[in-house]
C-alpha positions as CSV (number, residue, x, y, z in Angstrom):
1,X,-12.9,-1.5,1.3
2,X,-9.6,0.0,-0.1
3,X,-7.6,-1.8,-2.8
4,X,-4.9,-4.2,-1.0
5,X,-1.3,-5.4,-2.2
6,X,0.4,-8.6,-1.5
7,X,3.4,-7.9,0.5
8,X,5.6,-10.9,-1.4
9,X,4.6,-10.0,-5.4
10,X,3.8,-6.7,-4.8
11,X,0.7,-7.0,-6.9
12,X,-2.9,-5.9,-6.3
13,X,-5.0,-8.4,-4.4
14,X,-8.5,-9.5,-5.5
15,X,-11.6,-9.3,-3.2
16,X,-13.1,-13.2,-2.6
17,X,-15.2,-15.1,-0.3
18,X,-14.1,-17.0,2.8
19,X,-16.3,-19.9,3.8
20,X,-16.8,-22.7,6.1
21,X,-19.7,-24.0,4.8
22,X,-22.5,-24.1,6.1
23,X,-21.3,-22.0,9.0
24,X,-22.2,-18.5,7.6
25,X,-20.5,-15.4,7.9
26,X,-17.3,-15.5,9.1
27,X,-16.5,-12.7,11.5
28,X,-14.1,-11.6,14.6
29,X,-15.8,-11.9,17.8
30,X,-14.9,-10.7,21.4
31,X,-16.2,-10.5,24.6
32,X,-13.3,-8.7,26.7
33,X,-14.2,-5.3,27.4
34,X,-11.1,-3.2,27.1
35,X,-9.0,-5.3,25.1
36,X,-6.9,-4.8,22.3
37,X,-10.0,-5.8,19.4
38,X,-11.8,-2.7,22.1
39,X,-9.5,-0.9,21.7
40,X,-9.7,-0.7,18.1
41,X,-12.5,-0.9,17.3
42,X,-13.9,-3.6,16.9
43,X,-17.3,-4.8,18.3
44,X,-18.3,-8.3,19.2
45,X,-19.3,-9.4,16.2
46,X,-17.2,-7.6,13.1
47,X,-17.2,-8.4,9.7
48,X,-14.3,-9.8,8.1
49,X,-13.4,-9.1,4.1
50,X,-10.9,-11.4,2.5
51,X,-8.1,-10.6,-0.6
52,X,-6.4,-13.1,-2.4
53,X,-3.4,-13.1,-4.4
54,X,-3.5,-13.7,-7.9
55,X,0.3,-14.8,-8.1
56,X,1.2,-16.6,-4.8
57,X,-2.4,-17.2,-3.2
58,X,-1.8,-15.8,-0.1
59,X,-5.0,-14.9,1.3
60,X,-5.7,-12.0,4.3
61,X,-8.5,-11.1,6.2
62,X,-9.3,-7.7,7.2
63,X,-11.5,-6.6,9.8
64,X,-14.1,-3.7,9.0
65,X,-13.1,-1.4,11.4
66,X,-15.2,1.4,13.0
67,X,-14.3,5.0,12.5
């Protein structure tokens, strides 16, 4: 996964862990076929990979996307 930057402090975010404990994984899921996730993408069950902010704490997910 590629380095990320927040887009309010302009500074490189770190790689973390998003739980809900207890749950597992966390990941997107779809069952449309030709949708939008489809359409880019992204199969039913797709990894997510979270970066965190050092500064502000704004926290993204990112969906690991095919291709």
């Amino acid at each position: 996964m590629c380095e990320r930057h927040c887009p309010d402090c302009d500074v490189q975010m770190e790689q973390t862990n998003v739980t809900a404990e207890g749950v597992g994984d966390l990941y997107v899921k779809t069952e449309r076929d030709g949708g939008v996730l489809d359409r880019l993408g992204v199969g039913h069950q797709t990894p997510l990979h979270a970066f965190l902010c050092p500064d502000c704490g704004l926290t993204q997910l990112y969906a690991e996307l095919s291709g």
